[in-house]
Structures are given as structure tokens and as C-alpha cells.
N, C-alpha and C positions, 0 to 999 in steps of 0.2 A: 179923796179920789183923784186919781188922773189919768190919762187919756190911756185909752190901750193902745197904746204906747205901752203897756204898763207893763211888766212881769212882777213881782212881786210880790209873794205872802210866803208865810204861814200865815198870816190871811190879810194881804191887804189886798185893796180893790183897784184893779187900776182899768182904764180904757180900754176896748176891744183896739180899741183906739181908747175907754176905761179897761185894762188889762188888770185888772187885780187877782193876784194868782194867789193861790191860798195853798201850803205846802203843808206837810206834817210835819212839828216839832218832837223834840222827844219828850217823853209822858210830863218829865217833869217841867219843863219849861212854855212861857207859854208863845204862841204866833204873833207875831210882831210884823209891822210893817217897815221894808227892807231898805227904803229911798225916802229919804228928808227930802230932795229935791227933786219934781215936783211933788209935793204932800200926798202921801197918799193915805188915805181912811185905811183903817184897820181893825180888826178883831181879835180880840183877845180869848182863846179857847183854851180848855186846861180838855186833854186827852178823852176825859168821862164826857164832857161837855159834848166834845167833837161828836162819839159813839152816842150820846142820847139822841143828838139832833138828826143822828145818819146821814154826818158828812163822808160821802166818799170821795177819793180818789181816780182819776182814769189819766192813762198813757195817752200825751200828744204825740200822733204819728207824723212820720214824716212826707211827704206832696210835692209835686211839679205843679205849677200852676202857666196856663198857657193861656197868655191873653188872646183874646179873639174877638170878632165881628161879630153880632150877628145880621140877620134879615130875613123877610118870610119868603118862602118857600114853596113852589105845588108842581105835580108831578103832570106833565105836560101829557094832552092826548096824542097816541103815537099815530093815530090814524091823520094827523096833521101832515107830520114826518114823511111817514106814506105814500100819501096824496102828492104833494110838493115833488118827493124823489121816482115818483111813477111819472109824473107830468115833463122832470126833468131827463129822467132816462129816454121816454119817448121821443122827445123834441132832439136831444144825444142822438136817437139813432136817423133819424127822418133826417136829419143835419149830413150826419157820415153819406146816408145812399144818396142823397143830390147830388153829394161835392162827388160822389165816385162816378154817377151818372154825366154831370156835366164833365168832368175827365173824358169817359168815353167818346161823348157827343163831338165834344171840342178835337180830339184826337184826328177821328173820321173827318170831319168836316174839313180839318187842315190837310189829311191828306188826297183824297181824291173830291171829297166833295158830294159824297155819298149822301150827306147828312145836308139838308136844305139851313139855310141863315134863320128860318122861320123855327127850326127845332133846335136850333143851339141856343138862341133866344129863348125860347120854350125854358130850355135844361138852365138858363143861365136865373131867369126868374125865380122857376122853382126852387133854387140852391139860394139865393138870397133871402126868399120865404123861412125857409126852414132855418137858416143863419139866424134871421131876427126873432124868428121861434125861441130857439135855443138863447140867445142871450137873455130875452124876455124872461123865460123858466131859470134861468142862470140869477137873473137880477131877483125875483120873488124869493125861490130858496134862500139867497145870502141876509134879505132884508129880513126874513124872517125868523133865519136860526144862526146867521151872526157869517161871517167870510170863513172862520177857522171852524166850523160844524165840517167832522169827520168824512161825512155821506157825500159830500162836494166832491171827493177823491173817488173817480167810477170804480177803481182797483178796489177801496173799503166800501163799499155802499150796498154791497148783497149781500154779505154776513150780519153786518149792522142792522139793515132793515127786514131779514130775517129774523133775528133777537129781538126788535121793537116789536113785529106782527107777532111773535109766537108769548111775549111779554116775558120774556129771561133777560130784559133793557129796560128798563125806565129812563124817557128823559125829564131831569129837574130841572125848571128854572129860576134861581133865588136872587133876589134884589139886595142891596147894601144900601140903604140911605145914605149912609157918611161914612170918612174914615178907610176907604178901601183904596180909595187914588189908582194910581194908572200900574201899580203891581197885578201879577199876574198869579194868583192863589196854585200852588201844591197840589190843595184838595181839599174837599167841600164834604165838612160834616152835616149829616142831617138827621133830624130825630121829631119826632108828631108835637104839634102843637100842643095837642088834648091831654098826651104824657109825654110830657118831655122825661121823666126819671126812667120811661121804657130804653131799650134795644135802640141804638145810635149805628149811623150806616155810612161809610168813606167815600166818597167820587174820586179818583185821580184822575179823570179824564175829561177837561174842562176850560172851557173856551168863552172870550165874551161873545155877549149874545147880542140885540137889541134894547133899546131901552124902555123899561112897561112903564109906560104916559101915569100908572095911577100909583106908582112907587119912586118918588125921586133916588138920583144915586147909580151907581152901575149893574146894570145884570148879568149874571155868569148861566153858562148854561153848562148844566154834567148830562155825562153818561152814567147809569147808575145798575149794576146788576140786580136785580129785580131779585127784592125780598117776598116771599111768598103772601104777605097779607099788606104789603102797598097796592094799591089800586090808582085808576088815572085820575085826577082832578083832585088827589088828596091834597090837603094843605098841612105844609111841613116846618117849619122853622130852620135855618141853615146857617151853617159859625163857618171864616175861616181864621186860621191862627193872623195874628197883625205884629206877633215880636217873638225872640225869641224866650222859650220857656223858662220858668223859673222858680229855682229849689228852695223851699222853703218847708211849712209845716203845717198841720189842720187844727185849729183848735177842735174839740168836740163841741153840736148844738145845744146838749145837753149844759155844759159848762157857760152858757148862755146868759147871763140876768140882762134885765133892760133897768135903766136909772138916769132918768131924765133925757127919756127920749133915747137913750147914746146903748150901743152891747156894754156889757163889761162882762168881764171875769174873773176868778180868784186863779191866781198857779204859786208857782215854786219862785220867782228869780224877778230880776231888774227890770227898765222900763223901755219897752218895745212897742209899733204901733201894729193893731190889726187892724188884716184888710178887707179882703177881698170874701163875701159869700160864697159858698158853695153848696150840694147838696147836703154836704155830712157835716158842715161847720164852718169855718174862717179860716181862708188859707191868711198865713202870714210868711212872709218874703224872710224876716229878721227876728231877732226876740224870742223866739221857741223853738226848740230843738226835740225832735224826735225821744221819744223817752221819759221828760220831763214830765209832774203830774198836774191838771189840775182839779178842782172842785166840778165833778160832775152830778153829783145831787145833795142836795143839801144850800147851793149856792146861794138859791131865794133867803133862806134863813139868816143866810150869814150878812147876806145883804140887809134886811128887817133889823137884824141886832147892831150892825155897823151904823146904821144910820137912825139908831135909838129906837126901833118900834119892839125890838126881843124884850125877853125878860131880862132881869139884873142876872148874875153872877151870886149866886148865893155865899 
């Protein structure tokens, strides 16, 4: 055996990082293992042998594999949102009529004097009141949804917290423990904990946020168009890409054995290393090419005879 690393059969074993790839020979000749160095185990099947045992064959496809992050995930309640930009827009406009009120006071007062010292004073208090109002509700909103949250801009802030109240908005906020550094993500994959194999959903609209004290690491906060059966406080799991993508190919799950702990496989060719899991198999970077076949049932068996537990060879 050796690492898959491996490609190699008409039937050797080698590495998923054991890649032993097991290929068809022609009837009359029998599978041999294709690489002296590193050694790889091998089986020896004569074509009838192959069809008793119901070894088949299956086509490795070809994959992009796109490294990523991940971190957990939950859908923020928007009545927070809300609350926050109700409090802020208030205090926006109580702020605007001071400053226009103390304008007039001040005005009159300089010109004739109409207006007493005792209510330009008056107008000058209240206009400071409302000033410190406003940065107050200025400083909570940012601490809470990060300086770059959309709704901070008065021009975008009543469409958006229309879409939040009517729930066609969700906002996510997903943490990264490690690995994410001071980059600024694209866009923020998100898919349920409970099934992650379900319906997967994109954010491009995404900002850092605050940092949640019970998740070390940075938190990113999305805009997210509201999928009809997300609801608020759901907990999500969230990827973003960290490099770029990379061609390569899947093995099949099926083509799977386990031996000594490690994957292996049987295919067709030379010795390559697998990587990386996915749902449907082992993406690999190098070593398998789209097209190529290997043992997708029959595998266990050929593994049990390679390693002496089959029967002889009559």
C-alpha cells in the first residue's frame, strides 16, 4: 500500500492519501500494481474473478474546490435594528429643529432684539440637549451594528428597515474564530446547522460588526434577502472563501475503503495524494483526472483479498 498519494491499479491500493486505484485489464491479462516505488499492494484478478466479485467501475468527475472559513451563524432579531434606528432617526430629527430654531432665535435677537438673552439661552440649551441626544443614539447604533451598518446613511435607512420590519431582510451575524484576519470577505455563505446538505444562501452585503464576547475571532455582519422558511434567532453555520479556487477532481464516497485508520482506493494510474472531503467524495487538487475510473463497489473485497483475508485463486 501507499499513501493516496496513490493512483494506481488494475488493482493496486494506494492512499486516499492510500489511493490505490484499481483499472480494468484486458480479459486476458491480469491487474497489477503500476508503481515499484512507493510499494504499493496489489490484486491480482482474472476478468471472471472481477464479474463474480461485482467489481464495478465509476467515472471521477471533475471539481473546483474552494477553500473557506467557516463559523457559527444566527439570524439577528430585526426588532433590535428597529428600535436602535427609530431611536436614532428621532434624536436626527429633534437635533435638525433646535439647530433651525436656535438659527431663528439668534437671528432676531441680533437684529433688533426682539427676542430677550433669557430665550436665546433658552434656544441655545435646548440645541445642545438634542446634539448630545443625537451623538448618544449615533454612538449605541455603531457599537451595536458595527460603524459600516448600511441604516447609519439617513438616505438608505427606510427601505432597509422597511425590508427588516416586513421580513423580505434578514440580518446574519457569523463569527470566525481564526484564519479570517483583517480581509474584508466578498460574501458570506450560509446554510442550517441541523442540515447543512439542505439549500445554501449568499450575502454580498457585508460589514464588520462587533465582537460577540462568547465567540473569539471577528464578526461580520450580512444583509441577507429573506428565504421564506429562515426565521429570527435561527442558528446557521457561515463559510467565506479564504484562497483562491481550485481545479481538481472528486473521487466517488463509494470508491472509499478505510485500512488502518487512513481512506484508500483502487483507480486506473500513478501515485497522487487525496485531500480534501466533501459531500460526494475527496476532492483532489492533482492525481485524477476527470474521466478516469475507479472501484466503486466491489472495493471492500478487493481490499479483504489484497491483504489475505479473500479466498485463493483457484
Amino acid at each position: 500500500m501507499t499513501p493516496c498519494c496513490g493512483r494506481g491499479i488494475t488493482c493496486a491500493l494506494l492512499l486516499l492519501s492510500l489511493a490505490a486505484c484499481g483499472g480494468e485489464a484486458p480479459p486476458t491479462e491480469p491487474l497489477t500494481g503500476l508503481e515499484p516505488e512507493p510499494a504499493a499492494l496489489g490484486v491480482t484478478l482474472r476478468a471472471e474473478d472481477r464479474e463474480k466479485l461485482g467489481i464495478e467501475l465509476g467515472a471521477i468527475a471533475s471539481a473546483t474546490f474552494q477553500p473557506s472559513i467557516d463559523g457559527p451563524a444566527y439570524v439577528v432579531d430585526a426588532q433590535a435594528v428597529v428600535g436602535a434606528m427609530a431611536d436614532l432617526g428621532r434624536a436626527e430629527a429633534d437635533a435638525r429643529a433646535s439647530q433651525a430654531g436656535l438659527k431663528r432665535t439668534r437671528d432676531l435677537f441680533n437684529l433688533d432684539t426682539a427676542v430677550s438673552a433669557e430665550a436665546l439661552e433658552a434656544a441655545e440649551r435646548l440645541a445642545a440637549t438634542h446634539d448630545a441626544q443625537l451623538r448618544i443614539a449615533r454612538a449605541r447604533a455603531t457599537l451595536t451594528f458595527g460603524t459600516a451598518a448600511p441604516w447609519l446613511d439617513a438616505g438608505r435607512r427606510e427601505p432597509l428597515l422597511a425590508a427588516l420590519s416586513a421580513g423580505s431582510m434578514l440580518l446574519v451575524s457569523a463569527s470566525f474564530p481564526s484564519g479570517l484576519g483583517s480581509a474584508q470577505p466578498a460574501a458570506l455563505a450560509l446554510r442550517r446547522v441541523a442540515n447543512p446538505g439542505a439549500a445554501s444562501w449568499n450575502a454580498t452585503q457585508i460589514w464588520a460588526g462587533p465582537a460577540d464576547p462568547s465567540v473569539p475571532g471577528r464578526t461580520m455582519l450580512a444583509l441577507l434577502s429573506a428565504p421564506s422558511d429562515l426565521s429570527s434567532g435561527e442558528r446557521l453555520r457561515a463559510s467565506v472563501a479564504s484562497g483562491a479556487a481550485l481545479p481538481g477532481a472528486v473521487v466517488p464516497l463509494a470508491a472509499v475503503v478505510l485500512a488502518g485508520g487512513e481512506p484508500w482506493c483502487y483507480v486506473e494510474a500513478a501515485d497522487e495524494e487525496l485531500g480534501r472531503p466533501l459531500a460526494t467524495g475527496y476532492f483532489q487538487a492533482q492525481g485524477f483526472a476527470a474521466g478516469e475510473r475507479v472501484v466503486v463497489a466491489g472495493a471492500g473485497l478487493l481490499l479483504a483479498r489484497e491483504l489475505g483475508g479473500g479466498a485463493e485463486e483457484d
